[in-house]
N, C-alpha and C positions, 0 to 999 in steps of 0.2 A: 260403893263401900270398900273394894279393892284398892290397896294403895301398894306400890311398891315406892322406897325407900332407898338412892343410893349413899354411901358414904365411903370414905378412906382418900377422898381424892384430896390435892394440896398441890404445893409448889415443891418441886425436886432437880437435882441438876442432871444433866445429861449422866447417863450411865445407871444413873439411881433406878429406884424399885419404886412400886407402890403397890397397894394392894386391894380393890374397889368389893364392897360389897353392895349387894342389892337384898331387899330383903321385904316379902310378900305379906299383906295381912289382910285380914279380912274373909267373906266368905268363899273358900276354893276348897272347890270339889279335888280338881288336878291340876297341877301344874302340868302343861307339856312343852314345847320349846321354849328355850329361854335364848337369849342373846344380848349383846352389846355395842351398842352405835356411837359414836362421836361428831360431834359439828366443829370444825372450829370457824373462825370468823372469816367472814364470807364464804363458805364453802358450804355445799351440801352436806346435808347427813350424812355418812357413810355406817355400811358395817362394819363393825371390828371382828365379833364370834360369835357362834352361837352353840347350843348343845340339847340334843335331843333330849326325851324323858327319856329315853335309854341310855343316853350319855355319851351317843357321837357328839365330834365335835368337828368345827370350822371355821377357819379364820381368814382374815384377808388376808395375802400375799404380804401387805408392808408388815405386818405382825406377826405373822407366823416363823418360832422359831423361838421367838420372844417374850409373847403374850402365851397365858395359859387362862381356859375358860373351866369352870369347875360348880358342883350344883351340890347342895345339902338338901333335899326332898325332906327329909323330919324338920329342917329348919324353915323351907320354904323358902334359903335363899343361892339364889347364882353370886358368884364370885369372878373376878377379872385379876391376876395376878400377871401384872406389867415388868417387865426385867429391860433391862439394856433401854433404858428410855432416851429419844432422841426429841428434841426442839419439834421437831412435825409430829410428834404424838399430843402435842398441845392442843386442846380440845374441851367440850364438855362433852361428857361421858353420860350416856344414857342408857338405862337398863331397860329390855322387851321381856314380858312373858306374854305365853299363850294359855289362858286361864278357865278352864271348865267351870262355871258357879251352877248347872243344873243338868244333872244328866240326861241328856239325848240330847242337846242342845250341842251347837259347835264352839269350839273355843274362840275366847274374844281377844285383842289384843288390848294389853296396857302396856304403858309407858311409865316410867318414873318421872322427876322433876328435873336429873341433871345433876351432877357435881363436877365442878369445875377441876381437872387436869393441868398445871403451867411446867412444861421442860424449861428450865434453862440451859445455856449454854456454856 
């Protein structure tokens, strides 16, 4: 019954912005780590960031600097704010949370569906 939702992703050209949301429903007790992965074609999942229920945060090396990871707990959603976008950040964009549905129980992960990321040059 958990779904997360990502959206805001599109085609932009190099330099551009974008700004991804993700966005939780369904039965959650707690949200606690949230994060954001990318695939692009032929390549592995990778991490992009992620950010504690407390609100640390960490990114990978090729984003950091760049990428900002951000979380609205009353909304239930993490947010991924892209700046300085380069052609290798072409991707689809996946949103991770760590979701408590029953307390004393450990948190489970979900995954979103994906929204497609295109840099151009």
């Amino acid at each position: 019954q958990v779904q997360l939702v990502e959206s805001g992703g599109g085609l932009v050209q190099a330099g551009g912005s974008l700004r991804l949301s993700c966005a939780a429903s369904g039965t959650i007790l707690s949200l606690n780590a949230m994060g954001w992965y990318r695939q692009a074609p032929g390549k592995q999942r990778e991490l992009v960031a992620t950010i504690t229920g407390g609100g640390s945060t960490n990114y990978a090396d090729s984003v950091k600097g760049r990428f900002t990871i951000s979380r609205d707990n009353a909304k239930k959603t993490v947010y991924l704010q892209m700046n300085s976008l380069k052609p290798e950040d072409t991707a689809v964009y996946y949103c991770n949370a760590d979701i408590v549905r029953r307390w004393l129980n450990p948190p489970i992960s979900y995954w979103g569906q994906g929204t497609q990321v295109t840099v151009s040059s």
